[in-house]
C-alpha positions in Angstrom: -34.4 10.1 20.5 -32.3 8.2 22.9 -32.7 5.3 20.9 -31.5 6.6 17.5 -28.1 8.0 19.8 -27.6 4.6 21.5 -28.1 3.0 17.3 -25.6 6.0 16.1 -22.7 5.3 19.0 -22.5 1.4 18.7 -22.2 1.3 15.0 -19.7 4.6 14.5 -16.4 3.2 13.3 -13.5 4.0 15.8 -10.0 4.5 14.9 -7.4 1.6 15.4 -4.4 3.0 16.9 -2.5 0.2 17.1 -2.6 0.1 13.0 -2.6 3.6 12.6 0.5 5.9 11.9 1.4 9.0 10.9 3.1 11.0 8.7 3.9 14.5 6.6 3.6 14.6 2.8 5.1 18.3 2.0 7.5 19.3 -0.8 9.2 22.1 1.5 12.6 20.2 2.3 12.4 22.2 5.8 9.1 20.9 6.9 9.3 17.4 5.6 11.6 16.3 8.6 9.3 17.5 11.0 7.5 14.8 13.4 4.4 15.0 14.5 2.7 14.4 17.9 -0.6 12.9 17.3 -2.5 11.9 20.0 -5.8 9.9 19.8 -7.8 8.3 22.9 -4.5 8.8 24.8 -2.6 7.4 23.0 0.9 9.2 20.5 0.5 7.4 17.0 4.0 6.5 15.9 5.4 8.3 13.0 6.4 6.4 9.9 8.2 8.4 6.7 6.6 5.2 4.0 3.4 4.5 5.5 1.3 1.8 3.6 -2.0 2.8 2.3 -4.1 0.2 1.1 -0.9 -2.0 0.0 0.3 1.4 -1.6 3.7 2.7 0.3 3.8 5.8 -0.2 7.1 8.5 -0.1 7.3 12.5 1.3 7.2 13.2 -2.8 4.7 10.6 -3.4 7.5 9.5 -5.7 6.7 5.4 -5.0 9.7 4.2 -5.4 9.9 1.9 -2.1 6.0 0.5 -3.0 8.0 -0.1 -6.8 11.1 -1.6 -5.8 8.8 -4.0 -3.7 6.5 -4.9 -6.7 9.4 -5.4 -8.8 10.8 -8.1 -6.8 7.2 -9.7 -6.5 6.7 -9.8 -10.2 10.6 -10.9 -10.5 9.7 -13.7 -8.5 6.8 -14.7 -9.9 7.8 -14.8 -13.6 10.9 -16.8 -12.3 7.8 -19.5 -11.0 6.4 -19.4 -14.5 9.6 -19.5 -16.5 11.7 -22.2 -14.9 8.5 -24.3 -15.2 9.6 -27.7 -16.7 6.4 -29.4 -16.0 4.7 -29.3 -19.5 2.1 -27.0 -19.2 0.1 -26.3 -22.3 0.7 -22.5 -23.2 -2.9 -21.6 -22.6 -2.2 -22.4 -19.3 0.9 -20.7 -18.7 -0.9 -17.8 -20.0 -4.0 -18.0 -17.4 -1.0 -18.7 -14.8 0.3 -15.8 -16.0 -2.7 -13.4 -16.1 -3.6 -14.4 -12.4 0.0 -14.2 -10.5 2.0 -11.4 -12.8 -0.8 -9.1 -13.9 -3.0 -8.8 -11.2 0.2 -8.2 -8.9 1.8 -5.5 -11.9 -1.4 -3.5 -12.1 -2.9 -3.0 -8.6 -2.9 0.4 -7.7 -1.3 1.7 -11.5 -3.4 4.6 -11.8 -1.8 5.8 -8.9 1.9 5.3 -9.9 2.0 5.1 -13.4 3.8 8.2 -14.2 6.0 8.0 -11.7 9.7 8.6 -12.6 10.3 5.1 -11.2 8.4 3.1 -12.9 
């Protein structure tokens, strides 16, 4: 038995708190200023009002307009690379160029803000 507790203490994931934050999601204009005081081995997690989930920032209204504002400058930049290219590429090319820098960057995470009001 003290085997399987010594196996079940070294492999149980611990929190990072120097990469963890926190935050309240609530639609009650009253409560979503409020801050919390988490504390966690000792030490207060700082409070962020956008935290990033997975390369997801996310809003009090879960609106994602700062995580879209961001992508839209990504993709902006990226079709700029592709368009001003004077290089003669072969269109297939431009369109495998295309595929792996603008679509993979436009669609992560869609399901999650597609129907936002920002998109």
């Amino acid at each position: 038995m003290q085997r399987i507790a010594e196996y079940i203490s070294a492999w149980r994931p611990r929190l990072s708190t120097a990469k963890t934050t926190c935050t309240v999601f609530h639609l009650n204009n009253r409560e979503s200023s409020r801050k919390l005081a988490v504390t966690v081995h000792g030490t207060t997690m700082p409070y962020t009002q956008t935290p990033t989930f997975l390369g997801v920032t996310l809003d009090r209204q879960l609106t994602f307009r700062q995580h879209l504002e961001g992508l839209c400058g990504k993709v902006r930049a990226r079709n700029c690379l592709l368009a001003g290219s004077t290089w003669g590429a072969h269109a297939s090319v431009l369109q495998t160029s295309a595929l792996g820098l603008v679509y993979s960057a436009a669609e992560y995470a869609a399901p999650a803000w597609c129907r936002s009001t920002h998109t």
